[in-house]
N, C-alpha and C positions, 0 to 999 in steps of 0.2 A: 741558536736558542730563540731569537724574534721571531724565525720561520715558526719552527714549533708551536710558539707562544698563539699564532696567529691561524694555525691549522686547529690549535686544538678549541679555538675561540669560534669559530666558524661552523667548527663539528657541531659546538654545544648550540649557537643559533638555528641551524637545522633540525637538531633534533629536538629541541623546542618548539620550532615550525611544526612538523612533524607532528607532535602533539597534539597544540593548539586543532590543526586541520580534523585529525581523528577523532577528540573530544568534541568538535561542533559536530562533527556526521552522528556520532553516539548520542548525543543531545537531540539529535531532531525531533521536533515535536511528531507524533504518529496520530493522527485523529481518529475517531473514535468510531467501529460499526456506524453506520446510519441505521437511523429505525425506517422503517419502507411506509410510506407514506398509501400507498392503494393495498386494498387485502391481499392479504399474505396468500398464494398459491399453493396447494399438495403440486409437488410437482411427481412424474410420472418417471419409475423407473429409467433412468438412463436419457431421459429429456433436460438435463441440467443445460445443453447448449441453447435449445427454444424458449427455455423459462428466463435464460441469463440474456437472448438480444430483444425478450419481452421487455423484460426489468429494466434494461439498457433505456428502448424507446419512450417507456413513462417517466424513468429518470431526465430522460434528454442527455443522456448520453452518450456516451460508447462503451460497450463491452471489452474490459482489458482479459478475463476469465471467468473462468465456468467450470465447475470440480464438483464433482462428488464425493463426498467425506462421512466418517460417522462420526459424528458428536452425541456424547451423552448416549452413548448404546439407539441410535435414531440415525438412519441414515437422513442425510440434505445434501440441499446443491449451494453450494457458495458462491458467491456471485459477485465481483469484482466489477463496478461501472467509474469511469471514470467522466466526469462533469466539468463542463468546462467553468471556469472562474471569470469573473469580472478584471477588469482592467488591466490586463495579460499577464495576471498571476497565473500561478504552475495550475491544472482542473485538480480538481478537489478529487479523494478518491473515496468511494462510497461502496460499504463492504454487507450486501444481502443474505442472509441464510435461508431457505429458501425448503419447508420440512419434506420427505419424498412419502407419498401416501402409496 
Protein backbone atom coordinates (compact mmCIF):
# COMPACT_ATOMS: atom_id res chain seq x y z
CA UNK A 1 0.00 0.00 0.00
CA UNK A 2 3.14 2.56 0.77
CA UNK A 3 4.38 1.56 -2.72
CA UNK A 4 1.07 2.79 -4.16
CA UNK A 5 0.71 5.43 -1.76
CA UNK A 6 3.94 6.73 -3.29
CA UNK A 7 3.39 6.19 -7.06
CA UNK A 8 0.31 7.74 -6.93
CA UNK A 9 1.97 10.81 -5.07
CA UNK A 10 4.54 11.22 -7.71
CA UNK A 11 1.96 10.86 -10.73
CA UNK A 12 0.09 13.92 -9.15
CA UNK A 13 3.56 16.09 -8.93
CA UNK A 14 4.07 15.38 -12.55
CA UNK A 15 1.31 16.13 -13.63
CA UNK A 16 1.15 19.34 -12.01
CA UNK A 17 4.62 19.94 -13.36
CA UNK A 18 3.19 19.26 -16.52
CA UNK A 19 0.75 21.96 -16.17
CA UNK A 20 2.50 24.57 -14.57
CA UNK A 21 5.14 24.15 -17.92
CA UNK A 22 2.17 24.32 -20.43
CA UNK A 23 0.15 27.27 -18.75
CA UNK A 24 3.70 29.47 -18.84
CA UNK A 25 4.12 28.61 -22.84
CA UNK A 26 0.06 29.56 -23.20
CA UNK A 27 0.83 32.74 -21.14
CA UNK A 28 3.70 33.95 -23.19
CA UNK A 29 3.48 37.43 -23.87
CA UNK A 30 3.07 37.75 -28.03
CA UNK A 31 4.09 41.45 -28.86
CA UNK A 32 2.28 43.46 -30.96
CA UNK A 33 2.52 44.19 -35.15
CA UNK A 34 5.22 46.91 -35.30
CA UNK A 35 4.12 49.92 -37.04
CA UNK A 36 6.92 50.53 -39.94
CA UNK A 37 8.70 53.25 -39.19
CA UNK A 38 10.02 54.44 -43.20
CA UNK A 39 6.87 54.80 -45.89
CA UNK A 40 4.99 52.03 -46.29
CA UNK A 41 5.65 50.34 -50.01
CA UNK A 42 2.87 49.08 -52.82
CA UNK A 43 4.72 46.07 -53.18
CA UNK A 44 4.60 44.50 -56.74
CA UNK A 45 2.79 41.34 -57.45
CA UNK A 46 4.80 38.36 -56.17
CA UNK A 47 7.82 40.65 -54.91
CA UNK A 48 6.98 39.97 -51.17
CA UNK A 49 10.67 38.33 -50.86
CA UNK A 50 12.48 41.86 -52.19
CA UNK A 51 10.04 44.05 -50.10
CA UNK A 52 10.64 41.65 -46.95
CA UNK A 53 14.98 41.69 -47.19
CA UNK A 54 14.11 45.59 -47.98
CA UNK A 55 12.02 45.86 -44.66
CA UNK A 56 14.72 43.47 -43.03
CA UNK A 57 17.75 45.94 -43.92
CA UNK A 58 15.96 49.35 -42.58
CA UNK A 59 14.81 47.50 -39.65
CA UNK A 60 18.39 46.23 -38.98
CA UNK A 61 17.38 43.05 -38.96
CA UNK A 62 16.88 39.71 -40.39
CA UNK A 63 14.21 38.47 -42.35
CA UNK A 64 12.59 35.32 -40.54
CA UNK A 65 9.50 35.49 -43.65
CA UNK A 66 7.85 36.89 -46.36
CA UNK A 67 4.04 35.61 -47.53
CA UNK A 68 1.55 36.82 -49.39
CA UNK A 69 -1.89 36.78 -47.99
CA UNK A 70 -5.28 38.43 -48.47
CA UNK A 71 -6.53 40.42 -45.63
CA UNK A 72 -9.42 42.42 -45.79
CA UNK A 73 -10.35 41.33 -49.50
CA UNK A 74 -6.60 43.32 -50.40
CA UNK A 75 -3.89 41.32 -51.19
CA UNK A 76 -0.15 42.13 -49.10
CA UNK A 77 2.95 40.75 -48.14
CA UNK A 78 3.62 39.93 -44.56
CA UNK A 79 6.78 40.40 -43.42
CA UNK A 80 8.30 38.90 -40.50
CA UNK A 81 11.96 40.65 -39.42
CA UNK A 82 13.35 39.69 -36.57
CA UNK A 83 15.66 42.48 -34.55
CA UNK A 84 18.08 41.74 -32.43
CA UNK A 85 17.67 42.92 -28.64
CA UNK A 86 19.96 44.56 -26.19
CA UNK A 87 21.72 42.74 -23.48
CA UNK A 88 21.36 39.00 -25.04
CA UNK A 89 17.72 38.96 -24.72
CA UNK A 90 15.80 36.69 -27.23
CA UNK A 91 15.55 39.75 -30.97
CA UNK A 92 12.44 41.21 -30.77
CA UNK A 93 10.05 39.94 -33.52
CA UNK A 94 8.63 42.67 -35.76
CA UNK A 95 5.48 41.88 -37.90
CA UNK A 96 5.16 44.38 -41.41
CA UNK A 97 2.21 44.20 -43.68
CA UNK A 98 3.22 45.53 -46.45
CA UNK A 99 -0.34 46.56 -49.30
CA UNK A 100 0.41 44.74 -53.00
CA UNK A 101 -0.42 47.59 -55.65
Amino acid sequence: MNTLHTLLRTATIVVSMAGMLVSSVIAAPVPAPAVPTAPIQLAQSGDCYAIGMQTAAQEGGQLARATQEVRGGQQVCVIVVLVAAQGGERPRRKEIVVPMG
